[in-house]
C-alpha positions as CSV (number, residue, x, y, z in Angstrom):
1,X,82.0,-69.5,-95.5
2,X,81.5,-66.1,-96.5
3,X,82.7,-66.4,-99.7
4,X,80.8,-69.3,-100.4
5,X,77.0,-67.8,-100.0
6,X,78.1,-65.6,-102.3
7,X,79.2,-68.1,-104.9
8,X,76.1,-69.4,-104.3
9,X,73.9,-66.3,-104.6
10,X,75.5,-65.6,-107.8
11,X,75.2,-69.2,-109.3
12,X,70.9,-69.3,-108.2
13,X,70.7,-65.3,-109.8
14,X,73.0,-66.6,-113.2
15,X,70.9,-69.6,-113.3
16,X,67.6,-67.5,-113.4
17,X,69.1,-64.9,-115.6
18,X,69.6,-67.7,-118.4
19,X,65.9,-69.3,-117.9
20,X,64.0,-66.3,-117.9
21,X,66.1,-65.3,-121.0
22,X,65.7,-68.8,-122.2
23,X,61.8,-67.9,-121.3
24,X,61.6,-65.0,-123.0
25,X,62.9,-66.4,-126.1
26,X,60.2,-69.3,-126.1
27,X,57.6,-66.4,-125.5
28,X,58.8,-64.5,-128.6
29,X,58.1,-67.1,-130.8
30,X,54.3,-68.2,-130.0
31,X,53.3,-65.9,-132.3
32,X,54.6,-67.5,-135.1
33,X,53.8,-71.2,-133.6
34,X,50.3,-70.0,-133.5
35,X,49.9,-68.6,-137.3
36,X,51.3,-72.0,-137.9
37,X,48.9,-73.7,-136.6
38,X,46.0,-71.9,-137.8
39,X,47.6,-71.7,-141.3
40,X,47.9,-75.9,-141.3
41,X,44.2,-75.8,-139.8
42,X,42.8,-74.0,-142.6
43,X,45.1,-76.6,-144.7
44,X,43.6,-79.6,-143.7
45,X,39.6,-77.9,-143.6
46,X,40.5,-77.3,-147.4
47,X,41.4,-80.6,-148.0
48,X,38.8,-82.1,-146.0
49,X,35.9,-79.6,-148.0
50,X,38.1,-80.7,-151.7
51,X,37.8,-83.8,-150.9
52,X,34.4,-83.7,-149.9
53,X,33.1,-81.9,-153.0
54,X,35.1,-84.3,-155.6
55,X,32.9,-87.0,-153.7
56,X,29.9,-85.3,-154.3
57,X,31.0,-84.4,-157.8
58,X,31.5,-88.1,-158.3
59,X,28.1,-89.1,-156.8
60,X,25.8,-86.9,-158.9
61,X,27.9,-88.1,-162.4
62,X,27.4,-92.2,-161.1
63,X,23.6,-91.0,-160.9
64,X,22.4,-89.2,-163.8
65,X,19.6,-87.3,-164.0
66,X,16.8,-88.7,-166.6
């Protein structure tokens, strides 16, 4: 019985040891995840303000000034 609570202590503690490295590892890369993110943000608000302005673009030469 003995030697079975201790199997079992060190099979929760290896368990834990490989999620919080596992964890860890996750943690580590938010960084990048985030640039990401704000880097495809500013993306699609530059497409959106392109887009925008060739509509405009195409507005004012359907009207002309006279």
């Amino acid at each position: 019985m003995d030697g079975a609570m201790t199997l079992a202590i060190l099979a929760v503690f290896g368990v834990l040891s490989i999620l919080l490295y596992a964890l860890k590892g996750f943690i580590d890369q938010l960084p990048e995840l985030f640039a990401s993110i704000r880097r495809a943000w500013e993306a699609w608000q530059e497409l959106k303000r392109a887009r925008r302005e060739a509509v405009q673009r195409e507005g004012s030469q359907s009207h002309p000034s006279a």
